[in-house]
C-alpha positions in Angstrom: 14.0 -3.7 -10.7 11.4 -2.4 -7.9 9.1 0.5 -8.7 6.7 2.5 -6.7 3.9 2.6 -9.1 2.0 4.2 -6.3 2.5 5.1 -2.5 0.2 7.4 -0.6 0.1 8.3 3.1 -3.6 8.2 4.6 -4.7 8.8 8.3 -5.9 4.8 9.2 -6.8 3.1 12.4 -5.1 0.0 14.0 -3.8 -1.7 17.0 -1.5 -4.1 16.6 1.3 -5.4 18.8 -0.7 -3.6 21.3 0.3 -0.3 20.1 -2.4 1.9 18.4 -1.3 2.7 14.4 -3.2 5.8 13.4 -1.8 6.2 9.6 -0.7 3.7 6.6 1.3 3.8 4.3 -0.4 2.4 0.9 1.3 1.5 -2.0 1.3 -0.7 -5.3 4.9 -2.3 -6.4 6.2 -3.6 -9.7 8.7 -6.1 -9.7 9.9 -7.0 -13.1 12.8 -9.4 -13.9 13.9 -11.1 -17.1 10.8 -10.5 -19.2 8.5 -11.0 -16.2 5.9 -8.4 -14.0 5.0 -9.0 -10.3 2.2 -6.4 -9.0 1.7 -5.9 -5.2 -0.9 -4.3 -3.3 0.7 -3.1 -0.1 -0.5 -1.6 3.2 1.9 -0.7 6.3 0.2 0.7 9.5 2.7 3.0 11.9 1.9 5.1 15.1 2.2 8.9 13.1 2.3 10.1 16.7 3.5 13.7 15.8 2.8 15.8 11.9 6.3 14.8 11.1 6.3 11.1 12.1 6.4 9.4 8.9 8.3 6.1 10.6 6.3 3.2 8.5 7.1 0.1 11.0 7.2 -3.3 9.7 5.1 -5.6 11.9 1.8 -4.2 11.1 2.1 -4.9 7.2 -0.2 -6.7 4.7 0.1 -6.9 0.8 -1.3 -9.3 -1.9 0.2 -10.2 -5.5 -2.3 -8.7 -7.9 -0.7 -9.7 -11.0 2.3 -12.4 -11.6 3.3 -13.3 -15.2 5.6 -13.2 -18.2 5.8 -9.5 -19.4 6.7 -5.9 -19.0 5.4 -2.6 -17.1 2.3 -1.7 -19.0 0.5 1.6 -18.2 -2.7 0.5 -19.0 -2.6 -2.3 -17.2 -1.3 -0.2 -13.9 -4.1 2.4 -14.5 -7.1 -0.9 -13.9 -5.2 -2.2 -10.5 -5.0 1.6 -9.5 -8.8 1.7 -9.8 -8.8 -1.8 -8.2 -7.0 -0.7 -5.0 -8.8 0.6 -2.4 -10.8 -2.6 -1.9 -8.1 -4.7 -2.7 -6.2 -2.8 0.7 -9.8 -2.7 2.4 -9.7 -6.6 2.6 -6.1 -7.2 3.2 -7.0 -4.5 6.4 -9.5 -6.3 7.7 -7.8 -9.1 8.6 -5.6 -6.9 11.6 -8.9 -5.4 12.0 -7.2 -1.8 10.7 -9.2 0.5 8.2 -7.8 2.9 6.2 -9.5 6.5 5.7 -9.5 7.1 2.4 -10.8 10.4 2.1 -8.1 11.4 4.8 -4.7 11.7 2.8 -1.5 13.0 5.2 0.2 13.6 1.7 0.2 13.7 -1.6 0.1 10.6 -3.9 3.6 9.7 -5.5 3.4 8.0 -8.8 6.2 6.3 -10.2 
């Protein structure tokens, strides 16, 4: 089973592909299967050439396993890689050169 734990939409900067990605898409997965948890840290960058344009594209992506072991969906434990995440995506940015702006939100976080 997949859950959202977390997905926001922020204003961001980006070229890749030679096209110029103004917003991101951040979010924090659980994956759990058979008594085990998989946490991912997840950025996609996407054009958000109009208000409405919410088309996330899938070329400009980066994400990193936070957390991989035997377990179950623990609140707690969701709460500390929350706090964790900004310079978790930060990093994982950097490497396409992109930056998110954090205190620019296009919506309002969805918690999951």
């Amino acid at each position: 089973m997949t859950i959202d734990v977390y997905a926001q939409y922020f204003s961001a900067e980006c070229t890749y592909s030679g096209v110029r990605r103004r917003a991101a898409l951040v979010s924090l997965t659980a994956d759990s299967e058979a008594g085990h948890i998989r946490y991912t840290a997840s950025a996609s960058f996407f054009p958000h050439t109009a208000d409405d344009d919410y088309a996330v594209s899938y070329d400009a992506v980066v994400s990193k396993v936070l957390y991989d072991n035997a377990g179950r969906r623990s609140k707690k434990r969701e709460k500390e890689l929350l706090a964790g995440l900004q310079p978790v995506i930060d990093e994982l940015a950097a490497a396409l050169k992109a930056a998110v702006h954090w205190d620019k939100p296009l919506r309002e976080a969805r918690l999951g």
